[in-house]
Residue frames as qw, qx, qy, qz and C-alpha x, y, z in Angstrom:
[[0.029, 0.445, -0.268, 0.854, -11.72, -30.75, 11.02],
 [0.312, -0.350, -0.809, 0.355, -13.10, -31.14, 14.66],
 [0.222, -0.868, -0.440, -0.055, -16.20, -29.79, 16.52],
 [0.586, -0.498, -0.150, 0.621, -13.68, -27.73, 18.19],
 [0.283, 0.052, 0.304, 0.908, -13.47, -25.28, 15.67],
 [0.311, 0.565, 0.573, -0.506, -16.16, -22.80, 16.32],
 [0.241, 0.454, 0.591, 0.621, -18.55, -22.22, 13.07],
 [0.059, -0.961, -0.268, -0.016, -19.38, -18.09, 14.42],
 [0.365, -0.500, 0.232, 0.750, -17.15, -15.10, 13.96],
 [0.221, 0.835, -0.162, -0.477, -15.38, -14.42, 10.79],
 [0.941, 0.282, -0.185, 0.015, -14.06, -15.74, 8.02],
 [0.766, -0.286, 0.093, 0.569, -10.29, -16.85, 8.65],
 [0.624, 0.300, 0.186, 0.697, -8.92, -14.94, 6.03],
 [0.036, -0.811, -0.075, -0.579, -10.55, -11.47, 6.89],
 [0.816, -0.523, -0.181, 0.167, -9.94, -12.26, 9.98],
 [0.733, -0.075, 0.200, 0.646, -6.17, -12.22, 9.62],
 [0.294, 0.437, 0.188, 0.829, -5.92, -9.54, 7.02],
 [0.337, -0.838, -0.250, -0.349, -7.77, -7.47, 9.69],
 [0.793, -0.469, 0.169, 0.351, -4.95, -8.77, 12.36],
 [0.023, 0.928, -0.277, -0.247, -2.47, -7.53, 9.66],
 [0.656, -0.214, 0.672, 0.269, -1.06, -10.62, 8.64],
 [0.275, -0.072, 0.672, 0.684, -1.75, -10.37, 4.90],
 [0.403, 0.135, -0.329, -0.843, -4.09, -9.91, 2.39],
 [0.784, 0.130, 0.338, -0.504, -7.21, -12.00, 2.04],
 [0.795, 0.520, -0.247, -0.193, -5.96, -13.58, -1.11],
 [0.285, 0.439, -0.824, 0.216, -2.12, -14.21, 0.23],
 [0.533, -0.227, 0.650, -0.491, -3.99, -15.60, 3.48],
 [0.929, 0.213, 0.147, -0.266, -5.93, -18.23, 1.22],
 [0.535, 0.708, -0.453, 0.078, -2.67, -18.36, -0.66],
 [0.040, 0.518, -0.761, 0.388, -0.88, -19.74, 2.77],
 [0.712, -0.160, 0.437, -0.526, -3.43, -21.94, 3.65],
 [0.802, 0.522, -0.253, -0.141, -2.98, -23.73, 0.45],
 [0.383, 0.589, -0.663, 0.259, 0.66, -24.04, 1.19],
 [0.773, -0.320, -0.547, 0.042, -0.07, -25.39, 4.94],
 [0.104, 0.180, -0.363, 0.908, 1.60, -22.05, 6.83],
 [0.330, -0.363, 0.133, -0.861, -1.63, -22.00, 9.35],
 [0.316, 0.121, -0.896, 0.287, -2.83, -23.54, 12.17],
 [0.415, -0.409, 0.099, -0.807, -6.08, -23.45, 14.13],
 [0.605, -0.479, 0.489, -0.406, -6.28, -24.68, 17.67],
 [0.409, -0.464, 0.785, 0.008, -3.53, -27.03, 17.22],
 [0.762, 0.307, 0.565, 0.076, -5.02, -28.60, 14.09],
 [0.162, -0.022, 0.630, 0.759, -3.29, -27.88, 10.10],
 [0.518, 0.522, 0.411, -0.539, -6.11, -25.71, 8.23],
 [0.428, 0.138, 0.737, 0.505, -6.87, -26.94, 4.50],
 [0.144, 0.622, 0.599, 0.483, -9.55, -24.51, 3.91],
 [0.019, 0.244, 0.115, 0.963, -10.88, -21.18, 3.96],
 [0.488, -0.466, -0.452, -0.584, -14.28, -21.82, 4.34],
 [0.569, -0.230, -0.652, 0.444, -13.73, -21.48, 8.14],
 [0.368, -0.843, -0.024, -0.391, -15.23, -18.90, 11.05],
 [0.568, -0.163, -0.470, 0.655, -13.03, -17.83, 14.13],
 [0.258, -0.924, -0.201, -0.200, -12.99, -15.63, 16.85],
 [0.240, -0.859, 0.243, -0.382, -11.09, -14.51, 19.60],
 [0.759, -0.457, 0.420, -0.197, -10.98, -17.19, 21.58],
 [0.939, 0.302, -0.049, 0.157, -9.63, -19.52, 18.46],
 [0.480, -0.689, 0.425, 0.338, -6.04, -19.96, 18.43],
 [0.779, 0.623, 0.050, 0.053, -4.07, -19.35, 15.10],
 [0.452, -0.610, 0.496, 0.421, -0.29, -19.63, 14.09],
 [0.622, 0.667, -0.403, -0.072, 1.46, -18.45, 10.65],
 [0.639, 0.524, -0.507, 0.245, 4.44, -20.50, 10.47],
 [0.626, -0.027, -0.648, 0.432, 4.73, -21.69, 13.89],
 [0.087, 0.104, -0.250, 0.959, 4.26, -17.94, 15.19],
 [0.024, 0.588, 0.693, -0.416, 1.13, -16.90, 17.29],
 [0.015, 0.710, 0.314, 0.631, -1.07, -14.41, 15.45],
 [0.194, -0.128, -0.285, 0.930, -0.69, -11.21, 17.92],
 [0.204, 0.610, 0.632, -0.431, -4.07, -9.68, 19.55],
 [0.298, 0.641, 0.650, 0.280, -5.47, -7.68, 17.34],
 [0.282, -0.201, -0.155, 0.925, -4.59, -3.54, 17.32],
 [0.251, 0.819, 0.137, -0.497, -6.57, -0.20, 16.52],
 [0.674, 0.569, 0.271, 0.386, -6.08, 0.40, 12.99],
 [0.057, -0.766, 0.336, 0.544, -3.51, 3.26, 12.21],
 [0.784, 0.501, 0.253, 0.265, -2.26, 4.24, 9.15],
 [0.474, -0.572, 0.190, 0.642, 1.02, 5.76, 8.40],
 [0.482, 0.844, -0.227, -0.056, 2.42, 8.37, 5.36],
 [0.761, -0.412, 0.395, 0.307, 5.40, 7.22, 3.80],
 [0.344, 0.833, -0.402, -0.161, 8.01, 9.20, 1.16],
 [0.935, 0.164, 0.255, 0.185, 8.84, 6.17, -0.47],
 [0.091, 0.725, -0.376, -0.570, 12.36, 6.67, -2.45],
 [0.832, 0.506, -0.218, -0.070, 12.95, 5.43, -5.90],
 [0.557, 0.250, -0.784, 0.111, 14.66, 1.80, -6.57],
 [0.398, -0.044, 0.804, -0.439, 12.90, 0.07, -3.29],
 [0.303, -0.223, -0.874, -0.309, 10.41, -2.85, -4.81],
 [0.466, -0.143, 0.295, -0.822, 7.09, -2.69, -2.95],
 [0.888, -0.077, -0.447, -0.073, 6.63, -6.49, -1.99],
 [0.526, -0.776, 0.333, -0.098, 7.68, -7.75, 1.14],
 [0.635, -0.196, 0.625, 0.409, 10.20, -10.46, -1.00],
 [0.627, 0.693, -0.190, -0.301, 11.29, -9.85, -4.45],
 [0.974, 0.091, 0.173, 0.116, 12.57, -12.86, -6.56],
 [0.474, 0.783, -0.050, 0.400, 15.42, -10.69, -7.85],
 [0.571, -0.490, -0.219, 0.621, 16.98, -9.99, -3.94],
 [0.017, -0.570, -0.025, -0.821, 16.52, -5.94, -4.70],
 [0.028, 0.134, 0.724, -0.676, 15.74, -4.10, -1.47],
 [0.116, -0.775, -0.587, -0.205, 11.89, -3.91, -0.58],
 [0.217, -0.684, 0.009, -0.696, 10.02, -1.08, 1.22],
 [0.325, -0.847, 0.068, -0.415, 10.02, -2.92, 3.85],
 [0.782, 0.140, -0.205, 0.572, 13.76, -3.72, 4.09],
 [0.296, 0.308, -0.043, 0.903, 14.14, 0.07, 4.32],
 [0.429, -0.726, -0.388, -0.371, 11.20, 0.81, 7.06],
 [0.223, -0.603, 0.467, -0.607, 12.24, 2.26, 10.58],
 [0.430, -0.061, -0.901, 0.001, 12.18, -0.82, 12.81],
 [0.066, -0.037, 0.627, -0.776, 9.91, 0.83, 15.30],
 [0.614, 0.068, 0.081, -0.782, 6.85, 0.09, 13.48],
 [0.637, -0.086, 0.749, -0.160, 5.17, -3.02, 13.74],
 [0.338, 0.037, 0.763, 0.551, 4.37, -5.27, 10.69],
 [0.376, 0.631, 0.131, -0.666, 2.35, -3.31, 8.27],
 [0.514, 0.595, 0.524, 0.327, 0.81, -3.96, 4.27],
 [0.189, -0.204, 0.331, 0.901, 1.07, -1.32, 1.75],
 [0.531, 0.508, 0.613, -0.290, -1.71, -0.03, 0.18],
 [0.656, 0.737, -0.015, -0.161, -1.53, -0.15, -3.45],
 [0.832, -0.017, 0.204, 0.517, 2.16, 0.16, -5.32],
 [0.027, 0.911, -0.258, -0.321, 4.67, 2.19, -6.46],
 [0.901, 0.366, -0.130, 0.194, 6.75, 0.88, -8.91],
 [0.766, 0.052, -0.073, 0.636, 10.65, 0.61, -8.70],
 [0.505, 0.295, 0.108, 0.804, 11.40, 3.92, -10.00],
 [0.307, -0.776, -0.285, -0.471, 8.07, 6.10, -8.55],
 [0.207, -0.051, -0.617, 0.757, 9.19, 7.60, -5.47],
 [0.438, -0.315, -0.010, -0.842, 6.37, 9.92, -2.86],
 [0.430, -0.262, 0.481, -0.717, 3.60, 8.92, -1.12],
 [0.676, -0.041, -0.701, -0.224, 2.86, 5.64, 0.02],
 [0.539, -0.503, 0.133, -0.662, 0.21, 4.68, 2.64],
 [0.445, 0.097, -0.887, 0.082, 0.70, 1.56, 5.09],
 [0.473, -0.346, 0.048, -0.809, -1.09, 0.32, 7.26],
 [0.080, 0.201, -0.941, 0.260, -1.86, -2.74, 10.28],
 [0.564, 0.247, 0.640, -0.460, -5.01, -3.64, 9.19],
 [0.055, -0.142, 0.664, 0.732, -5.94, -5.17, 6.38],
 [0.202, 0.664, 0.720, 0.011, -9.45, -4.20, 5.77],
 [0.168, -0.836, -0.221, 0.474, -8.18, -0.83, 5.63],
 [0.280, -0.472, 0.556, 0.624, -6.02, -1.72, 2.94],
 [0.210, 0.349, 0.842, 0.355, -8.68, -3.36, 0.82],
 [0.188, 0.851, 0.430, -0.234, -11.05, -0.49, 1.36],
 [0.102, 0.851, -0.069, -0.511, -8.83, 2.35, 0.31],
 [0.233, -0.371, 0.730, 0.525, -8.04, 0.17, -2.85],
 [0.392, 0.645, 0.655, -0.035, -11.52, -0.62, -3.92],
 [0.175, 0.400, 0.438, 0.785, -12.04, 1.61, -7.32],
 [0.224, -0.810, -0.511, -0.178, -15.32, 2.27, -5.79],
 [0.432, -0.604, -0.501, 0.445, -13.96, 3.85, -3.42],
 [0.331, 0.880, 0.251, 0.229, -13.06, 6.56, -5.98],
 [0.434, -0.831, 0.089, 0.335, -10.27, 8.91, -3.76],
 [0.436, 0.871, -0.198, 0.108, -8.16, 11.00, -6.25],
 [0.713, -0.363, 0.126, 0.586, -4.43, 9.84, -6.37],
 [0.117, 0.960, 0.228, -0.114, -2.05, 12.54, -7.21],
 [0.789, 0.020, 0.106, 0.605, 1.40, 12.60, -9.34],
 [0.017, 0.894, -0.276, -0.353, 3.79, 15.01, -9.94],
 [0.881, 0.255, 0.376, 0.135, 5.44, 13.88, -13.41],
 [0.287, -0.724, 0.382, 0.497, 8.61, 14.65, -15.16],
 [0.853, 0.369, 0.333, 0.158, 8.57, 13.77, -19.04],
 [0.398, -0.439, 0.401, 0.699, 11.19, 14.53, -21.37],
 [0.243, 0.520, 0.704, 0.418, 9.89, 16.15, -24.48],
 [0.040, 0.150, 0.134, -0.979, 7.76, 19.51, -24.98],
 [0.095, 0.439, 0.853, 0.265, 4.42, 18.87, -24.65],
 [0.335, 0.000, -0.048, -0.941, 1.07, 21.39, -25.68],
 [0.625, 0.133, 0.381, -0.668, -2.59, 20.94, -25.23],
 [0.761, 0.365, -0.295, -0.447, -3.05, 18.99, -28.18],
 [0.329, 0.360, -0.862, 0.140, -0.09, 16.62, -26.94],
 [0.117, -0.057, 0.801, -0.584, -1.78, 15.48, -23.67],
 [0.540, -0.074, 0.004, -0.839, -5.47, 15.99, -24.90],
 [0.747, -0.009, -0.629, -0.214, -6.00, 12.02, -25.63],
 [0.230, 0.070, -0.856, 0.457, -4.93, 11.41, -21.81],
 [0.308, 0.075, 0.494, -0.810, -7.99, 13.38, -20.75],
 [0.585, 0.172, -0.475, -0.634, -9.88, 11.26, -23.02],
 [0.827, -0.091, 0.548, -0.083, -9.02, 7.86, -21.83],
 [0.536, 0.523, -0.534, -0.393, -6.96, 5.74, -23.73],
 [0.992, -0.102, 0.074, 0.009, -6.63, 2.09, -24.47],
 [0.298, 0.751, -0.577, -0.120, -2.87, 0.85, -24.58],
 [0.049, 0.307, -0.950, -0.014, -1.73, -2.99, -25.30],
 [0.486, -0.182, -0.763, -0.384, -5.28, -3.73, -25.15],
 [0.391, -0.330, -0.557, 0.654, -5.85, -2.02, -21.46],
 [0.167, -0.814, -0.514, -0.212, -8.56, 0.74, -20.61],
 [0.364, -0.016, -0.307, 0.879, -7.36, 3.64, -19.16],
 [0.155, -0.805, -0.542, 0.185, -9.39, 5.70, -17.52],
 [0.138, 0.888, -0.006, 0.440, -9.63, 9.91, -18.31],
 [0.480, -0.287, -0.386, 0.734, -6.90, 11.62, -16.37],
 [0.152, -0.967, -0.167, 0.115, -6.81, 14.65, -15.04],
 [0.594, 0.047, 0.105, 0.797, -3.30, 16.60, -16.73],
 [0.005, -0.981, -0.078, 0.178, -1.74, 19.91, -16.64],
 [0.725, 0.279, -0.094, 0.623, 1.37, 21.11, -18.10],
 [0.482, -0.769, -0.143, 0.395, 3.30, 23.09, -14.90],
 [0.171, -0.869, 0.285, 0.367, 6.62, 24.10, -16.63],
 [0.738, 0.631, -0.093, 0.222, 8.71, 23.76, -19.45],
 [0.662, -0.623, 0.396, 0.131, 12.41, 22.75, -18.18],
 [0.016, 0.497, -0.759, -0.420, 15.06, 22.94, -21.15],
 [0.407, 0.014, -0.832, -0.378, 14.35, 19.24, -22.84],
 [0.263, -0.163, -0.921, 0.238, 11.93, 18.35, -19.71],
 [0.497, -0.393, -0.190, -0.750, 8.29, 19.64, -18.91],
 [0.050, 0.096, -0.824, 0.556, 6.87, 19.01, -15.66],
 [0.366, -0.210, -0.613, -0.669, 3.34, 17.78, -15.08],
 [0.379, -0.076, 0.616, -0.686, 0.32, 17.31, -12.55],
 [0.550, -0.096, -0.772, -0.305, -1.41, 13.76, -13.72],
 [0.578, -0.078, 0.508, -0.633, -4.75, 12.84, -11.13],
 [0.378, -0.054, -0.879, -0.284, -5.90, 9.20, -11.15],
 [0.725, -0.371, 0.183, -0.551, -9.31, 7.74, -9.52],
 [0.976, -0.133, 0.173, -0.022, -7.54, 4.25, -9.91],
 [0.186, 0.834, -0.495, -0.159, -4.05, 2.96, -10.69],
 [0.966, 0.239, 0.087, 0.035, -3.17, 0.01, -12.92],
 [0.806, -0.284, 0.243, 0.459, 0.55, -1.23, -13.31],
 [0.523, 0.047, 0.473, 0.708, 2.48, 1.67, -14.78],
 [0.304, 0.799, 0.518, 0.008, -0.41, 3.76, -16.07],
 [0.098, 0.953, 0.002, -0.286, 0.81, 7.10, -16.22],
 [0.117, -0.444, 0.698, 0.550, 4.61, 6.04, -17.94],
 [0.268, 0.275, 0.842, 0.379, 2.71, 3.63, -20.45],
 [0.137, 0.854, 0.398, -0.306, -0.13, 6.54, -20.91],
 [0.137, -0.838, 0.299, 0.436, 2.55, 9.26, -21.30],
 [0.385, -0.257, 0.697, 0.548, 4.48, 7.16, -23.78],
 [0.374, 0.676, 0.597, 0.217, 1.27, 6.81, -26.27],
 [0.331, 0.896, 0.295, 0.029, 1.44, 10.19, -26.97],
 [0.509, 0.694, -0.094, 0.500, 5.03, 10.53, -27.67],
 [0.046, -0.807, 0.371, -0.458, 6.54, 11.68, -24.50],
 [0.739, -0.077, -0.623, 0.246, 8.93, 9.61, -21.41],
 [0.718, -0.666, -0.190, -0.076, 8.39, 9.38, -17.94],
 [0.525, 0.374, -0.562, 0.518, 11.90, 10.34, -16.02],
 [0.173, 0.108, -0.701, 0.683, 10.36, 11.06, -12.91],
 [0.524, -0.402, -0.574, -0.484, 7.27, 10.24, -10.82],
 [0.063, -0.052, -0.744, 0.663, 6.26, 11.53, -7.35],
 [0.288, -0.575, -0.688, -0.336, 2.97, 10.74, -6.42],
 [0.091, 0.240, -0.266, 0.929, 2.08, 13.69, -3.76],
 [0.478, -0.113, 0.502, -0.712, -1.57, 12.41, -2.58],
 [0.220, -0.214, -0.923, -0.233, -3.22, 9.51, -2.55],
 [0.305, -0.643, -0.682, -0.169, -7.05, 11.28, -1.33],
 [0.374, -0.900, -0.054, -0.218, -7.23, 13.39, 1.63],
 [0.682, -0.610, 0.173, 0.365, -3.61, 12.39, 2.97],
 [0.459, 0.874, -0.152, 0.057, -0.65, 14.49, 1.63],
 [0.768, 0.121, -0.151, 0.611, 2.78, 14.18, 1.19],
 [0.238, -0.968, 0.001, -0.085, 3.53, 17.81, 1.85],
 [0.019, 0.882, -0.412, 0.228, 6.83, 18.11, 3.59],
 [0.912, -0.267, 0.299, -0.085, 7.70, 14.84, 4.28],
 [0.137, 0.663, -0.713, -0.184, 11.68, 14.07, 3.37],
 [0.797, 0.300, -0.444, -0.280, 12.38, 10.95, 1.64],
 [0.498, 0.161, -0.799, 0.295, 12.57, 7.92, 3.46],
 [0.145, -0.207, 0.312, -0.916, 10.41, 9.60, 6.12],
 [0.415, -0.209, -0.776, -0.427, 6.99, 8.03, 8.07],
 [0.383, -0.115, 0.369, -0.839, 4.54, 9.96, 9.90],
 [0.051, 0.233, 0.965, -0.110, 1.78, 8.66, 11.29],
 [0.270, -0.480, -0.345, -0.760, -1.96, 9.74, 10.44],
 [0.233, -0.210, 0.577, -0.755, -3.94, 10.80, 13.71],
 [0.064, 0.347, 0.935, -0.031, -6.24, 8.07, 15.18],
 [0.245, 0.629, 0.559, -0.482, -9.18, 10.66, 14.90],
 [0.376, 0.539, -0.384, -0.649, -8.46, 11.95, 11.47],
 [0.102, 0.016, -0.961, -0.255, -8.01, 8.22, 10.39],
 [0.101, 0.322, 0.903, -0.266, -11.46, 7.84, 11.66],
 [0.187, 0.627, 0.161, -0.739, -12.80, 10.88, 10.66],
 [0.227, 0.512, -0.612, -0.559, -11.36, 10.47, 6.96],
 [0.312, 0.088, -0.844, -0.426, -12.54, 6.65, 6.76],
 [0.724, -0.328, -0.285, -0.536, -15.94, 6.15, 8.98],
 [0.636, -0.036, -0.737, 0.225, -14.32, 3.84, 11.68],
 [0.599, -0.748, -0.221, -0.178, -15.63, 3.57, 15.04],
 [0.021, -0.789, 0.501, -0.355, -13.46, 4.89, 18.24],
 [0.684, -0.039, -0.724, -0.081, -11.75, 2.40, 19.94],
 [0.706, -0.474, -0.517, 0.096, -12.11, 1.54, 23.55],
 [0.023, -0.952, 0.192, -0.236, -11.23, 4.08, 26.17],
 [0.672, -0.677, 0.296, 0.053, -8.58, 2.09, 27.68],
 [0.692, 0.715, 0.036, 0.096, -6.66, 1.92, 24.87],
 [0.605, -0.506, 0.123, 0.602, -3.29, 2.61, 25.05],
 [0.378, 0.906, -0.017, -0.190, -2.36, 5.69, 23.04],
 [0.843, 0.053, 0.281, 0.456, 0.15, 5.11, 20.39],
 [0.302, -0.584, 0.274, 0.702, 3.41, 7.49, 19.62],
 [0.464, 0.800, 0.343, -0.164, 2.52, 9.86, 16.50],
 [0.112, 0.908, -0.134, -0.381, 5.79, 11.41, 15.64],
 [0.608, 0.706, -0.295, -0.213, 7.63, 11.43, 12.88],
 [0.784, -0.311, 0.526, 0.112, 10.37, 8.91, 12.23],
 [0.636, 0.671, -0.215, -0.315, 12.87, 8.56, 9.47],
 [0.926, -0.090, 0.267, 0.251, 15.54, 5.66, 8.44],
 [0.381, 0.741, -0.380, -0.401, 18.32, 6.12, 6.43],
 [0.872, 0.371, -0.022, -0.319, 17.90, 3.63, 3.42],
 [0.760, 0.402, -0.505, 0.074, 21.05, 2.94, 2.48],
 [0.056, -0.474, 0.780, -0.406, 22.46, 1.92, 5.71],
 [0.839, 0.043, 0.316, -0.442, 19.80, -1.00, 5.33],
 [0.705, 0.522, -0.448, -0.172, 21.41, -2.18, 1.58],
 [0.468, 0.413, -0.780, 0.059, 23.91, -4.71, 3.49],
 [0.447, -0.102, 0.754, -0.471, 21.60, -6.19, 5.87],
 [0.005, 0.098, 0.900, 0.424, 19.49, -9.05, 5.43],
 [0.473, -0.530, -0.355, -0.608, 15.33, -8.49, 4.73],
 [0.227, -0.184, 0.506, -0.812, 13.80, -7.95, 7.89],
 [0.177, -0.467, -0.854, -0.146, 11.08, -11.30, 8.45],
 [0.375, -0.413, -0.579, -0.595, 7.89, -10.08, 8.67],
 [0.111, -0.089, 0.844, -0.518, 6.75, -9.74, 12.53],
 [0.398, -0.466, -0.669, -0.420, 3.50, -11.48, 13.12]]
């Protein structure tokens, strides 16, 4: 690697995942492969500092200045994947995104079937923070099981259980309503591990048919129709995660709602990724 490559800044990979290109890990993950360039040389490693002034390209494509973080709600429906490729050609989330927003990460998952609130966002430090355990920030399900459960049925969830050799952490449960063969439920996590609440729910005898997660911390679903993807306000986003304001000459970016409809995506191909 040549002098040319300045050794102040940041690392590459935060870098990027700040820029919105990917996670820290996929970013190390594409170097590996040879998808990244810096000032006009093939990088092999991580262990690299950049700045501004460096010049980087994913796949051929200039990395795009840097933006203001925003973060967007998003009433995810059930049977989208939450990956931006799935080996299986199912649609993703973001197959089925409005094409006015620019390229955004997901924070956390939703599985296939989980529909509700799911947070994105065009920074990825923003995505690693509000995924850090530490960071503690109550997610929040609405849960449909089939079965009639009572206090005694649910009591091990608020315990913490172990299933397949996995730790669960204590939830927080309530039984809302009793619905012919189906009971409806309010399950709080401080973290969320592949599945937890259906593989939880099943230990004690009862199945998951439906699963809308309704906050993920301080940002609600609320009234938000499926398929649907407000933005959060730059001064709540700041307000809600410490970040500093950004420059007054900013350019102020369009807040209102925006919605897609999903299937009228199903016979196009994936949308690439803008960088």
């Amino acid at each position: 690697m040549s002098n040319d490559i300045t050794a102040e800044g940041e690392r590459i990979a935060k870098f990027l995942s700040r820029a919105g290109v990917a996670s820290r890990r996929e970013i190390e993950r594409m170097i590996e492969a040879g998808r990244i360039n810096l000032n006009g040389q093939l990088l092999t490693t991580p262990a690299i500092k950049v700045t501004e002034k460096d010049v980087i390209t994913v796949d051929g494509n200039p990395v795009a200045e840097k933006q203001p973080a925003r973060l967007w709600l998003y009433n995810k429906p059930p049977g989208l994947v939450t990956s931006e490729r799935d080996e299986k050609g199912r649609q993703t989330v973001f197959d089925a995104l409005p094409e006015s927003l620019p390229r955004v990460l997901s924070v956390g998952r939703l599985d296939l079937n989980s529909e509700g609130l799911l947070l994105l966002t065009n920074d990825g430090e923003i995505k690693r923070k509000l995924e850090l355990p530490s960071t503690g920030w109550v997610r929040k399900y609405r849960v449909r099981v089939k079965g009639s459960p009572t206090e005694s049925t649910i009591e091990p969830l608020r315990k913490g259980v172990t299933v397949d050799g996995e730790r669960f952490q204590p939830m927080e449960i309530s039984i809302d309503k009793q619905q012919g063969a189906n009971a409806w439920l309010t399950i709080s996590l401080r973290e969320g591990k592949n599945r937890e609440i259906r593989r939880a729910v099943e230990m004690v005898g009862l199945t998951v048919n439906r699963l809308i997660r309704t906050s993920y911390g301080p940002f609600q679903l609320k009234l938000l129709k499926s398929g649907e993807v407000e933005e959060i306000k730059p001064k709540v986003l700041r307000d809600q995660l410490g970040l500093e304001a950004p420059p007054a000459h900013a350019k102020k970016k369009d807040t209102r709602r925006v919605s897609r409809d999903v299937k009228s995506r199903r016979a196009q191909p994936p949308r690439k990724p803008k960088r």
